[in-house]
N, C-alpha and C positions, 0 to 999 in steps of 0.2 A: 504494500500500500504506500500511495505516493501524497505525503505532504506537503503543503505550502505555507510557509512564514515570513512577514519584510524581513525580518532579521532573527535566526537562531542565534544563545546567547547557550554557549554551553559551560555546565560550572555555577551551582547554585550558591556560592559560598559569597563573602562580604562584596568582594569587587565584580563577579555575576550578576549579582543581586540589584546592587548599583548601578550598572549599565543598565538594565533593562526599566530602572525609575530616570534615567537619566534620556533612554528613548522615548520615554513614555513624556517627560516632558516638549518634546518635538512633535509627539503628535503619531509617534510609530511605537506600531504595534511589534511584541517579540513574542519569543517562546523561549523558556528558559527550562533544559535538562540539566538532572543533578541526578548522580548515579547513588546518592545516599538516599535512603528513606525517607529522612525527613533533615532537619535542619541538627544543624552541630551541637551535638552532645557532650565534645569535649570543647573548654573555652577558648583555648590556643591563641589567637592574637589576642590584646587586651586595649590597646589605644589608639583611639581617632584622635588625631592631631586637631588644631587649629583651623588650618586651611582645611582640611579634610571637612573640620564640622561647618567650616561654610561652604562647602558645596555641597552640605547635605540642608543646609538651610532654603537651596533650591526644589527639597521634595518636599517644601511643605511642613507650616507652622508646627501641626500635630507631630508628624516625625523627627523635626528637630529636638524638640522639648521632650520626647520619651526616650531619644538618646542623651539629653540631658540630664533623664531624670532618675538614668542606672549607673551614673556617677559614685563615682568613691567618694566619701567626705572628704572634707580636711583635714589636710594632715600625710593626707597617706599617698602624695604625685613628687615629694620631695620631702629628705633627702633620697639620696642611694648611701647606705650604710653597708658598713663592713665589719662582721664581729667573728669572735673565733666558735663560737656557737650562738643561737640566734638568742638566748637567754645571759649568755654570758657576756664575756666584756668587750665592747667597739672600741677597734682599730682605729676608725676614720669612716670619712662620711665625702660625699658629693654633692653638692648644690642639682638639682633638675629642675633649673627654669622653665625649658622646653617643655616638660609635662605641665607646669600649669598656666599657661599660654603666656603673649606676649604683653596681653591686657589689650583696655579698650582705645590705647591710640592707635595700635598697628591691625585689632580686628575689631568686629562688634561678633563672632562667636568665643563658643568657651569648649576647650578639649574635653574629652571623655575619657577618662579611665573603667574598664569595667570587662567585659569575657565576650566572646565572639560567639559566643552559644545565644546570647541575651540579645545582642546586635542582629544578628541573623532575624531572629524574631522577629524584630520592628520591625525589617525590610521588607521579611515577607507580605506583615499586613499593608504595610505602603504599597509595593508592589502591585497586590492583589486589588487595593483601594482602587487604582487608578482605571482600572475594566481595560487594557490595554494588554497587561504581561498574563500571557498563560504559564504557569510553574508548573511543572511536571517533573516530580520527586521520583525514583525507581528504576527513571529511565538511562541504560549507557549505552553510550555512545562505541561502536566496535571499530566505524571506518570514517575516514573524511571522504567527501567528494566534492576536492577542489575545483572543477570547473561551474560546477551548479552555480553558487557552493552551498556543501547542503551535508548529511551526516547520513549512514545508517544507523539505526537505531534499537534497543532491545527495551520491550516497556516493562511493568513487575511482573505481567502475565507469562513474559518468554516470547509474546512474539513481537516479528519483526518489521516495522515501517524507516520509511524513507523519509526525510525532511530536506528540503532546500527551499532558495529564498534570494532575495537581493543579497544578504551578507552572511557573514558567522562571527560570531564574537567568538575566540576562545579563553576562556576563564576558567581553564580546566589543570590548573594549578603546576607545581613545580616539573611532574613525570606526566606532562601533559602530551595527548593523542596526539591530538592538533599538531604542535610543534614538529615532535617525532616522525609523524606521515608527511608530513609538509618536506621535512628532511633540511628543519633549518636548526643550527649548532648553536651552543652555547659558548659566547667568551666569557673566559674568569676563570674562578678559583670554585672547583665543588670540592662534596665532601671534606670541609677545611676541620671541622669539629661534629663530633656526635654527641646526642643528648639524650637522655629521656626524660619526658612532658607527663607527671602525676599530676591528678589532677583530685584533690580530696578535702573533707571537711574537716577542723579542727580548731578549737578555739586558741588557737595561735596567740590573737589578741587581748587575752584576759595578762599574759604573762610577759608582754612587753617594757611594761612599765613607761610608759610615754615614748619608745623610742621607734615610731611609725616613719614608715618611707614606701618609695612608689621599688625599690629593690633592695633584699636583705642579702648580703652576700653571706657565707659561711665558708669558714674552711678551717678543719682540724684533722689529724690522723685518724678520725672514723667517717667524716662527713665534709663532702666540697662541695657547692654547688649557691644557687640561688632560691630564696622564695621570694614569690611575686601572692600580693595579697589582689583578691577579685572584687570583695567588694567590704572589706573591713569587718563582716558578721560572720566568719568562719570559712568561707567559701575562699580557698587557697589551690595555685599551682607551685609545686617547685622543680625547676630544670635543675640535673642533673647531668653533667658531662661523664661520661664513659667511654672506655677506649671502642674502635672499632671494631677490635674479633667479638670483646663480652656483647654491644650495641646490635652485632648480627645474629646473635644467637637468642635464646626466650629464658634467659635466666634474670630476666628484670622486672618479675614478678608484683603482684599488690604485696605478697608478704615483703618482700624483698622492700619496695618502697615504704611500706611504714616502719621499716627498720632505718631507713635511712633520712626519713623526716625526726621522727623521737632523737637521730643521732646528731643530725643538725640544729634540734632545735633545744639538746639539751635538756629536755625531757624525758625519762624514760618511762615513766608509766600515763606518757601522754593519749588521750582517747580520742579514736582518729576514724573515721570512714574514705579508704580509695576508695574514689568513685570509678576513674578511670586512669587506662595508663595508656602512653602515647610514646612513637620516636619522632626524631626530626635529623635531618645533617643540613649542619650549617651550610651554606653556597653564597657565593658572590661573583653573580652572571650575571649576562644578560642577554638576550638571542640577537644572535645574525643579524636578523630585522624584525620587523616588530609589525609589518604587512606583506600579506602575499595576494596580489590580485583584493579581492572583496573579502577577504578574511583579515581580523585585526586579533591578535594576541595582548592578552592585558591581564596584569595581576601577577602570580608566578608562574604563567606559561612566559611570561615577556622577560621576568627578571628574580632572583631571587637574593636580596643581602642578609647579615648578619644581624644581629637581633638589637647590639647599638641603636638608642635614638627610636626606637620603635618604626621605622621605615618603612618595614615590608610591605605591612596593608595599605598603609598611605601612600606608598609612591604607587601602588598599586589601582589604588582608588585615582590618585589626583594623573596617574597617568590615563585610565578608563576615561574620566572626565576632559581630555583634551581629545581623545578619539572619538567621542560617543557625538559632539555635537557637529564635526565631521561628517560622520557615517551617516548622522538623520537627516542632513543638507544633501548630502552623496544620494542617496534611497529615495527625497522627496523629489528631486529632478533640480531640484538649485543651483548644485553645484557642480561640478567636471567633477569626476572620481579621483584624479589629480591631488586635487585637494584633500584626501584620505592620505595620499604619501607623506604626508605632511607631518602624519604623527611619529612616523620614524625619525625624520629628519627634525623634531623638534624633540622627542623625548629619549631617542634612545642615548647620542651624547652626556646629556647629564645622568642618563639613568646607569649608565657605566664610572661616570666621575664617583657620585654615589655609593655603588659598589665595593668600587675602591679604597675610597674614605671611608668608608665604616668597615670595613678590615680592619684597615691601617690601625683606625680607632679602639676596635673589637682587641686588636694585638696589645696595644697601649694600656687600655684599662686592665689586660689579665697582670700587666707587669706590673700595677697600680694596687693588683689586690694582691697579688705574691707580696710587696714591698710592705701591705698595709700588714695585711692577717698574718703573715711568717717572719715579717720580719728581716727580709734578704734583699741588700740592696738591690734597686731597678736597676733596668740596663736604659734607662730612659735617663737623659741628662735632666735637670730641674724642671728649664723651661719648657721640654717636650711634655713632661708630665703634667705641668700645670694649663698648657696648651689641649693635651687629652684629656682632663679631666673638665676644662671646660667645652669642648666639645660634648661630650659624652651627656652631659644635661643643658645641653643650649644647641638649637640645630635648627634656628631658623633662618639663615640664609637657602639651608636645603628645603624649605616648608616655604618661603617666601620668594626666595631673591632667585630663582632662576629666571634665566632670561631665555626667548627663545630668539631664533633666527632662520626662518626657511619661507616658502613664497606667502604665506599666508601672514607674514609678519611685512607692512610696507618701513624703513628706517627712513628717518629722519635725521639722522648725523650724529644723533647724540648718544651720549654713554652716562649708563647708570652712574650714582657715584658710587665710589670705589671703598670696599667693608675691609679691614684687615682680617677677619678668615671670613672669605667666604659659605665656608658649611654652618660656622654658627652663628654668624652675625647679619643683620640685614637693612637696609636704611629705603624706605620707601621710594619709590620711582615712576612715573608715567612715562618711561621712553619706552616705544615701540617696542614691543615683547615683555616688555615685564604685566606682570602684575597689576589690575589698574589697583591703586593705592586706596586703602578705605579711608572714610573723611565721614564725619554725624554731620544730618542735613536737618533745617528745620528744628534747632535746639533741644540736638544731640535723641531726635526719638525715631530717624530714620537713617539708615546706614548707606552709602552712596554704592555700594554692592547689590542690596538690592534693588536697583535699577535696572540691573543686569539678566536680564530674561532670556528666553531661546530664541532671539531675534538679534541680531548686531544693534548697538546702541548708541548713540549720536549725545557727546554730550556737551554743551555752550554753556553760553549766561543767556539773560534776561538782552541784552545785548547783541547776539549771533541770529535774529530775527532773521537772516538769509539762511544759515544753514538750516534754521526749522522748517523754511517754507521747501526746500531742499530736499529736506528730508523726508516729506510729505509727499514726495512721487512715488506711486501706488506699484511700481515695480522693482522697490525697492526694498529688500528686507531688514527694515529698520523700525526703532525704538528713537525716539527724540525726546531730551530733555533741555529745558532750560534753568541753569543753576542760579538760585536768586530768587525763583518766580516762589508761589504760595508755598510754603512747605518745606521745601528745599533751598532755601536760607544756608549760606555758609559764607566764611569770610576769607576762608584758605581753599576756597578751590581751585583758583590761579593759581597762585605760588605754587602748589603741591601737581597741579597737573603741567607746570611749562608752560600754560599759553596766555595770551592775551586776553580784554573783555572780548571780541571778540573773532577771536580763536574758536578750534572745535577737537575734539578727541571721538576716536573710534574705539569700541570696546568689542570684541569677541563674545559669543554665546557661554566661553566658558573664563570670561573675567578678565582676561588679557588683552591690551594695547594693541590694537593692529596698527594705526596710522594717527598722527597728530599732524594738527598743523596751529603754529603759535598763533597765526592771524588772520583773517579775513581770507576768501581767494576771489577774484572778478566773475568766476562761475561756478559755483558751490556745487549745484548739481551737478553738473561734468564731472567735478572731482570727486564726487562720491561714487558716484556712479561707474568711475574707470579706477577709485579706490575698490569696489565690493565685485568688480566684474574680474578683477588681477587676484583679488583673495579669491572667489569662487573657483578661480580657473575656468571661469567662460569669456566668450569673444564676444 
């Protein structure tokens, strides 16, 4: 049996899930296959970033706020603490700004700390809200069929249908089909470290004694590893590093792991329920390319890094998020398909830089916790140390400050200014590819991101009265605002965007700078119009 869907999304997990709310805001319809039953049982990632949580503030009021509202308390997103048992006595400790965002000058959201089991959930009902994503739990996926492109398929029943479609999303994680059949490679570093992921309940936090943080390092001659609290009421994981013969074999038991929590936590008649147990190997890759024809890879079929900084589902997510409003311009007839190649050439660059750096990082801090909890000098000179350890809890240059540069991006001459580290630091920017900068409109109760719709967005003053009228050609896929007018009152929107009264700025579907211009042009509409016809890639 032969199905048809605009776009199959296979991979029902956080960055699956996301894309198919993120077509759903274009107006296209998906189908999203997930070869698991139902949604994740085990919690495995635990943090939306910042940016992450403002591109989720696109699906809507309800789903922002119930990812707000499985939040960890205070207290528990900083420090990163280091003890020789989790009861006993701390080493030293880490600052993690980065977990509890940059505040309200550089965003108007707030990050989420909290378990990918709980996350998933809300997606799902978002998803489903929209009457747009069909979800279909059970089904896997055995073959691609690149030229469709489209999937065979096996439903809970055993039997077998076909699906294709204008596209594929594949979100089908690290040891993903897609990539594999495709026969597109990974660069980087796999298998760099192995773990094992418990995932169980225990009142951890009655025996803390005030010493809360978003990571408890441990390390003694019965017990190394880390615990990550879920949500401060019992609900705990602790990763475990383990060599790679013991990691391949099934001797890392439930009994095995509550032996090895009681040993870390210094407790030993502590009362404890594994819920479940998990592996992982660390990797720091990222594929070949990142499109093949009408298929788009995203999440860890695209890239996989090291658990530093919490990256993986974010750059995961904020990568989906640059492809997805792509793909629904590419599907709806808008744009040249052209324009799809774009997310290579914008994401895959940094998403390797990335990679890199959180190794680097990943390498840095083990030598940070050997120095802290044993006591053995680093092989890190001072200042690299203090340089890793402010990386390790600050990483918004990598959350904000990438710039992009490919046809969908028009320049304007100018250069961001310049952070001394780029991975942790970041200084707001309106030039072409970055970021459009958040700025409160209307005294401070409306964020100038939400302006930012699945429509390109045109933004002046009270002043640019030609670029409105402009913009108001009906074949033209635009959003116009004038900053000044009822509402949207601000006194830094010049300054902060480069241009003149009036000047005009172009904003992308997914928040980013295509084209500015400081001032005025003799024919506004031309210029829009051979601006949005050169980003589309049509003639």
């Amino acid at each position: 049996m032969k199905q048809i869907s605009p776009v199959t999304v296979l991979g029902g997990g956080p960055v699956g899930l996301a894309a198919a709310l993120e077509l759903a805001r274009f107006g296209v319809p998906s189908v999203v296959l997930e070869q698991r039953p139902q949604t994740s049982w085990h919690p495995k990632t635990r943090n939306f970033n910042t940016r992450t949580m403002e591109i989720a503030r696109g699906w809507g009021q309800a789903t922002y706020q119930r990812l707000r509202g499985i939040d960890t308390p205070p207290g528990w997103k900083s420090p990163i603490r280091f003890f020789d048992t989790l009861t006993g006595e701390q080493a030293g400790q880490i600052d993690s700004l980065g977990f509890l965002g940059p505040g309200p000058d550089i965003s108007p959201a707030l990050p989420v700390m909290s378990s990918q089991d709980l996350i998933e959930k809300i997606l799902v009902d978002a998803a489903a809200a929209t009457g747009l994503v069909d979800l279909r739990f059970g089904h896997r996926a055995t073959l691609v069929l690149p030229e469709e492109p489209g999937l065979e398929v096996i439903d809970p029943q055993g039997d077998a249908y076909t699906i294709t479609g204008s596209a594929l999303v594949a979100a089908d994680g690290v040891d993903s089909l897609v990539r594999a059949q495709l026969g597109i490679g990974l660069d980087g570093e796999q298998a760099v470290n192995h773990f094992v992921n418990c995932y169980f309940r225990a009142d951890l936090e009655s025996h803390l004694g005030g010493q809360t943080g978003v990571l408890l390092y441990v390390g003694d001659s019965t017990a190394a590893g880390v615990f990550q609290p879920l949500d401060a009421r019992g609900r705990w994981l602790a990763q475990i590093p383990v060599p790679r013969e013991a990691w391949e074999g099934d001797t890392h038991t439930p009994e095995w792991c509550a032996q090895w929590i009681r040993a870390g936590s210094g407790i030993e008649d502590l009362e404890l329920e594994v819920r479940s147990v998990g592996k992982w190997r660390m990797n720091a890759t990222v594929a070949d390319r990142l499109t093949a024809g009408k298929i788009v890879l995203c999440g860890d079929a695209a890239h996989q890094f090291p658990p530093t900084g919490g990256l993986g589902v974010n750059t995961g997510l904020q990568g989906m998020h640059n492809a997805m409003w792509k793909l629904a311009l590419c599907v709806r007839g808008i744009a040249d398909w052209s324009l799809l190649n774009t997310y290579d050439t914008e994401r895959r660059p940094p998403s390797k830089t990335t990679a890199e750096q959180s190794l680097a990082n990943f390498h840095s801090v083990v030598q940070i916790s050997i120095s802290m909890m044993y006591g053995i000098d680093s092989q890190l000179t001072p200042e690299e140390a203090i340089r890793a350890a402010h990386r390790y809890g600050n990483h918004l240059g990598v959350e904000f400050g990438t710039r992009y540069s490919s046809a969908a991006v028009i320049p304007d001459g100018t250069t961001p200014p310049a952070v001394e580290d780029s991975y942790a630091d970041y200084l707001p920017s309106a030039t072409p590819g970055c970021r459009a900068p958040h700025l409160w409109l209307g005294g401070d109760r409306l964020s100038i991101l939400d302006l930012f719709g699945p429509r390109f967005t045109l933004l002046t003053t009270t002043e640019g009265s030609d670029w409105l009228r402009a913009a108001g050609r009906p074949d033209l896929p635009l959003a116009a605002f004038a900053i000044g007018a009822p509402g949207l009152e601000s006194g830094d929107f010049l300054p902060l965007y480069g241009i003149g009264p009036d000047g005009a700025v172009l904003v992308r579907p997914d928040g980013y700078v295509a084209w500015r211009s400081p001032v005025a042009a003799p024919d506004p509409e031309a210029v829009l119009y051979r601006v949005l016809t050169q980003i589309l890639g049509r003639s």
